[in-house]
N, C-alpha and C positions, 0 to 999 in steps of 0.2 A: 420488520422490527427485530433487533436483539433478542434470542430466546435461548434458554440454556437451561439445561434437565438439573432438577433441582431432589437429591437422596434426602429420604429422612427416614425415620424408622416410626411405626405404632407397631405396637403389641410382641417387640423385639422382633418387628418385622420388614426387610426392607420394603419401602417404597418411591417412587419416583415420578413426581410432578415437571410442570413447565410454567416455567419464569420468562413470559413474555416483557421486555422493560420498554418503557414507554420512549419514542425517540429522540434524541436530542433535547432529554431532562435528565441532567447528570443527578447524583444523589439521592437520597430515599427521596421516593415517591410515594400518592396514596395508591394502593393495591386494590383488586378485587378479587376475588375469590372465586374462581367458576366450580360451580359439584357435578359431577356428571351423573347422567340419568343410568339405569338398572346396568348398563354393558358395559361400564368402566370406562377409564382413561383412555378414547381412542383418538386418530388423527380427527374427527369431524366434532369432536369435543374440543379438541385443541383449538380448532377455529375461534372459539370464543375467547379464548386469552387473546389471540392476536385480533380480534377486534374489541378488546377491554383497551388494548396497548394502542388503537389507532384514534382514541377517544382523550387520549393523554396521560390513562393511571395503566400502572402495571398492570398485567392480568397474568393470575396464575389458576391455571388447568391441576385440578386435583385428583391424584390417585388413592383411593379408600380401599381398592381391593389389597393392594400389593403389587410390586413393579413385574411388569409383564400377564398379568391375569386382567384377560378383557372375555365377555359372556359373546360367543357368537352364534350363538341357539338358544330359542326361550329357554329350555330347560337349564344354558350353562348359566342364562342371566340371572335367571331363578337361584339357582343354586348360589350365584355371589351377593346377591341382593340381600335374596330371604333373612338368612341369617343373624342381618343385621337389624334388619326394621320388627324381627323379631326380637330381638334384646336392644330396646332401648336404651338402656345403660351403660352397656357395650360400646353403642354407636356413638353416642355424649364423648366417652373418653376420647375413639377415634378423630371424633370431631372438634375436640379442644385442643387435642396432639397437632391436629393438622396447623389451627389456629399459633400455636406457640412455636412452631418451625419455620413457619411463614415469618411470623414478626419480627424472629433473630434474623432473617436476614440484611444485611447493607442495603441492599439495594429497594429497602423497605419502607417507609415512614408509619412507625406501628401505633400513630395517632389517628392513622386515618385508613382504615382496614374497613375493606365491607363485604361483601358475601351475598353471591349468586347461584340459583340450583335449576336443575330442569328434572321434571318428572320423581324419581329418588332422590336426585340433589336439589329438590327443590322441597322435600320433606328435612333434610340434613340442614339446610340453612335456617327454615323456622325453629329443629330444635335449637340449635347454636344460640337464635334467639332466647328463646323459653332458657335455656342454659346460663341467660347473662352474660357469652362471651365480648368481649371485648370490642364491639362492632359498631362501626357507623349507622349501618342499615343492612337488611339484608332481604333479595330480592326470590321472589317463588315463582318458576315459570312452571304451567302447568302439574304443580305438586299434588303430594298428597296430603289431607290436611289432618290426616290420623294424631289426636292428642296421644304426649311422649308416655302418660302416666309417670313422668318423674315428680317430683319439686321443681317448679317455675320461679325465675327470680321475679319479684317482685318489687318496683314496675318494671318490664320488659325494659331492658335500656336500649337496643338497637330499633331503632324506625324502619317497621314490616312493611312488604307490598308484595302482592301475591298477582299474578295473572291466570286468570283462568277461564277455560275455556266451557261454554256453559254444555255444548253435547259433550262435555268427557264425562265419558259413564263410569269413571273408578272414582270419582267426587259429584257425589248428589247433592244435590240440594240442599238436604237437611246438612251433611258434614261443611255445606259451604256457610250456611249460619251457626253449625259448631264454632267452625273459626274464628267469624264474628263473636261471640259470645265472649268464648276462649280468650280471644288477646285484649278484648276491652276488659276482663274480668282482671287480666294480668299488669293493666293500668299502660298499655303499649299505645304507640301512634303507630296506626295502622289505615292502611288501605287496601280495598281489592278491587281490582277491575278485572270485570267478568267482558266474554265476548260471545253473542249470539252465533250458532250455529258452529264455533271454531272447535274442536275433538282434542282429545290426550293428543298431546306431541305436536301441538300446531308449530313449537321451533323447532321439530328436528325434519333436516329437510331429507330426510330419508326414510319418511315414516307416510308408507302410503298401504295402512289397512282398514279403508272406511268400515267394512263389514262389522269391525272391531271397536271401532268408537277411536280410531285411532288414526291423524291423517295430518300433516305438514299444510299449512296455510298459511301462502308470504305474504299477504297481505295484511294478517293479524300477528304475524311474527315481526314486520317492520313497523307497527305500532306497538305491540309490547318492548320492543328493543329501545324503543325513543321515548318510550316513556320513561325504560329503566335509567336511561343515559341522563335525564333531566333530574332523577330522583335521588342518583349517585352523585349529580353535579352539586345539588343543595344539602348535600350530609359533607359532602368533602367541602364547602368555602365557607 
């Protein structure tokens, strides 16, 4: 598929994403938005745009840290992550910046924008929700379901769906009927689907620390993928 690194700047800073364009569909097209989980913008992130692009809608692969800053040690992920899911507010701005760079582009159709996260980018996409951005839907793979403490718009306008994995120990139970609670209180159409036995990170196929709560599982990754491809097909016609 056509792919081309796409500059923008947040916080007077550069950054640098990947505009996978959908093949042989000349002019704006509906986009998707992948967020990438705690270790930034790497080649196995980018995977996902080029399977956004092989479905029929753009996919664009998002850099939150800044061009060139990828976490290759818990501590460096730590250290790019943290920061932000500590300041919520912070992160809303980054996350609307990305939203408004995306939409300028041509090769864009900024009616029909939706948004994808995994793990970190899958806490970034429910804010973006709760934020009112501009969004068809927006999907949660294995996220986290920490409320922003900001102001929520009210009603949620993007159509939420979370996938999650029910051994991921960094979302219990109780914060998975937080969620519940949360977005029906915010008036959103929402769904979640949970998977028995499936750990934090069942789509990243590089994630093998059972000991951790934490393990790749393509079995439950090529179900959440089909289901998201279904739920992006009925926001986008």
């Amino acid at each position: 598929m056509p792919a081309r690194p796409v500059d923008y700047e947040l916080e007077g800073k550069p950054h640098e994403g990947l505009l996978v364009s959908a093949d042989g569909h000349p002019g704006p097209r509906p986009t998707v938005l992948a967020f990438h989980a705690w270790d930034g913008r790497t080649d196995a992130h980018d995977v996902f745009a080029h399977r956004l692009a092989a479905l029929g809608w753009n996919g664009f692969a998002v850099d939150l840290y800044g061009k060139g800053l990828i976490g290759e040690t818990t501590e460096e992920c730590q250290a790019l992550m943290n920061p932000l899911v500590g300041d919520r507010a912070r992160l809303r701005t980054k996350l609307l910046g990305v939203v408004e760079a995306v939409t300028a582009l041509p090769e864009v159709d900024a009616s029909k924008v939706a948004a994808i996260g995994f793990c970190f980018g899958g806490l970034c996409v429910l804010d973006l929700a709760r934020a009112g951005a501009p969004l068809k839907g927006v999907a949660s793979f294995h996220g986290l379901f920490l409320p922003s403490g900001l102001p929520t718009a009210t009603p949620i306008g993007p159509k939420v769906i979370a996938y999650h994995g029910w051994a991921d120990p960094m979302v219990k139970p109780d914060a998975v009927v937080g969620f519940g609670e949360e977005f029906t209180a915010a008036g959103a159409d929402w769904q979640l689907h949970g998977f028995g036995g499936a750990m934090h990170g069942f789509m990243n196929v590089g994630a093998n620390m059972p000991e951790m709560g934490i393990q790749y599982d393509s079995k439950v990754a090529g179900r959440a993928w089909a289901g998201m491809s279904g739920f992006l097909a009925e926001n986008f016609s």
